[in-house]
C-alpha positions as CSV (number, residue, x, y, z in Angstrom):
1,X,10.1,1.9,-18.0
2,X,9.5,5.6,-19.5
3,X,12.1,8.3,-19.3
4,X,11.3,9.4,-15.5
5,X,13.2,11.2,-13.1
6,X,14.7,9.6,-9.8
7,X,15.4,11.2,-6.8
8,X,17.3,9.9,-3.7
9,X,16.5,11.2,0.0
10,X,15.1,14.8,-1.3
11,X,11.1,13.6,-1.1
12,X,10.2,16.7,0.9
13,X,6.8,16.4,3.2
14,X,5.0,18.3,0.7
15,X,5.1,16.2,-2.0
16,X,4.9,13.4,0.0
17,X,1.6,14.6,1.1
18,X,0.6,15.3,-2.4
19,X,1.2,11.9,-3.4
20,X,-0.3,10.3,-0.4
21,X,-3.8,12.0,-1.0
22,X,-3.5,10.7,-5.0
23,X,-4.5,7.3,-3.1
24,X,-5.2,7.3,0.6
25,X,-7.4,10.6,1.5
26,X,-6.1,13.2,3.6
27,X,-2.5,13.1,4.2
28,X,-0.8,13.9,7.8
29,X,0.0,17.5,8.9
30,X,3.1,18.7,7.4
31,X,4.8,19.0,10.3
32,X,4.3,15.4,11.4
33,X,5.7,14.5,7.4
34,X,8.9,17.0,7.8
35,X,9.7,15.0,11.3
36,X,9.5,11.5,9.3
37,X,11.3,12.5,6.4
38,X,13.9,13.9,8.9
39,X,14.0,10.5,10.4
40,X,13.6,8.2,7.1
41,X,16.9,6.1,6.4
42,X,16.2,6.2,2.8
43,X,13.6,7.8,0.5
44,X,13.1,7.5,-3.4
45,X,10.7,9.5,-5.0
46,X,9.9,9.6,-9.1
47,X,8.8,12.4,-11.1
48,X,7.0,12.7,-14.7
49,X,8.6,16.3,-15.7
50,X,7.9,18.3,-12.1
51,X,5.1,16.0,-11.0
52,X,5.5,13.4,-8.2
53,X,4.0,10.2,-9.4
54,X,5.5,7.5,-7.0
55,X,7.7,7.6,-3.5
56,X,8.8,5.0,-1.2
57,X,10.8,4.7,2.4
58,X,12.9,2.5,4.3
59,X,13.2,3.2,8.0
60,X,14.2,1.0,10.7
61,X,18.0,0.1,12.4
62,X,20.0,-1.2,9.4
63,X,21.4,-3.8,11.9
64,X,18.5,-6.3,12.3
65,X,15.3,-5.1,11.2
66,X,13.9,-2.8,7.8
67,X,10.9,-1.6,7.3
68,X,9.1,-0.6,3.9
69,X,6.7,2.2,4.3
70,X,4.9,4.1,2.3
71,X,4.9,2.7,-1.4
72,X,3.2,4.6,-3.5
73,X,2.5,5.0,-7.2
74,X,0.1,7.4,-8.5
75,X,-2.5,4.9,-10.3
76,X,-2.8,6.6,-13.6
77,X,0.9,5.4,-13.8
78,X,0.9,1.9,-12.1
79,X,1.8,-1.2,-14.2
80,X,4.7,0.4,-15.9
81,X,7.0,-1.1,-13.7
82,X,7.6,1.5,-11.6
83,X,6.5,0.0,-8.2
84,X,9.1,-2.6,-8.9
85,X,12.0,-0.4,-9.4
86,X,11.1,1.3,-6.1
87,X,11.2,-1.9,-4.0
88,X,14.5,-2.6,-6.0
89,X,16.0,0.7,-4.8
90,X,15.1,0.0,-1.4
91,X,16.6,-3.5,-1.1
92,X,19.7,-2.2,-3.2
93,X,20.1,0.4,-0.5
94,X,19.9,-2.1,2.5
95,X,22.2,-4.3,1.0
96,X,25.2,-1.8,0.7
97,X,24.8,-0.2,4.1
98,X,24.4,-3.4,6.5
99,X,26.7,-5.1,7.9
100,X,28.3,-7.9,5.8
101,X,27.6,-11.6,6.2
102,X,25.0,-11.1,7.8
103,X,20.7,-10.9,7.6
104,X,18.9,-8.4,8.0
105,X,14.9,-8.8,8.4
106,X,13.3,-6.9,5.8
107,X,9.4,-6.7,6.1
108,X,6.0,-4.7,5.0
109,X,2.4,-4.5,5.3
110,X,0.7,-4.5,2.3
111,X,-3.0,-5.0,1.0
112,X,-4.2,-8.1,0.0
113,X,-4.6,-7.2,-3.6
114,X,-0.6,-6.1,-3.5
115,X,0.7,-9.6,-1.8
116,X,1.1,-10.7,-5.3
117,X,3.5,-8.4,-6.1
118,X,5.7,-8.2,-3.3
119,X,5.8,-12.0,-3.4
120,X,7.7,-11.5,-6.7
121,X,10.8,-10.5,-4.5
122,X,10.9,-12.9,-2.2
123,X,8.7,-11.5,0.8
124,X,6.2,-14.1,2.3
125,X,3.7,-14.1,4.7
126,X,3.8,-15.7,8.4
127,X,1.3,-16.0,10.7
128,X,1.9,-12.8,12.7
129,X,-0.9,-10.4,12.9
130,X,0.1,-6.7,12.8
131,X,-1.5,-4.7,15.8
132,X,-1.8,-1.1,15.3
133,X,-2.9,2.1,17.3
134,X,-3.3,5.7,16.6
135,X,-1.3,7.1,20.1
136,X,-2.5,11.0,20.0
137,X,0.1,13.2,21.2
């Protein structure tokens, strides 16, 4: 991997906005992403110089469950192995803050096109369907 710059839990809403709209669209109000940052357990971010190219999150209870959210690399810079030294920081990071000997469920949604990768660490599919809603507050 290039000469980047890491960052541990200082992704502010801002640039994760900036990065979300690099591949989704519109991002959420920034008051909505300052709340969830507040309430991530961990984030990484990676820069090129000042610019944001690629985040991810963990949330979830540490105890029993994990959840990866929000895995982003900016596609100009995909395929230079950055993806997988984000999913690496975020299992890294669960295993040193659970509780030892024991599991803890790790999980993700991802595209089709991404399975692939993720299968490279060990995640597999089952035959739950994820059910979503957009509750307006």
């Amino acid at each position: 991997m290039e000469k980047y710059t890491v960052k541990y839990n200082e992704l502010t809403a801002e640039e994760f906005i900036t990065l979300w709209e690099t591949v989704w669209g519109a991002g959420p109000s920034p008051e909505q992403t300052r709340l969830a940052m507040e309430n991530t357990l961990f984030r990484v971010s990676v820069f090129d110089g000042e610019k944001i190219i690629a985040m991810a999150r963990m949330i979830g209870d540490m105890g029993l469950c994990c959840y990866i959210k929000d895995v982003v690399v900016r596609p100009e810079y995909q395929g230079r192995g950055i993806g997988r030294m984000l999913i690496e920081e975020l299992l890294k990071f669960t295993g040193g803050h659970g509780v030892a000997g024991t599991d803890v469920f790790v999980e993700l949604c991802a595209m089709p096109d991404k399975i692939p990768f993720y299968e490279k660490f060990g995640f597999d599919r089952n035959e739950a369907q994820r059910l979503k809603m957009m509750y307006h507050i």
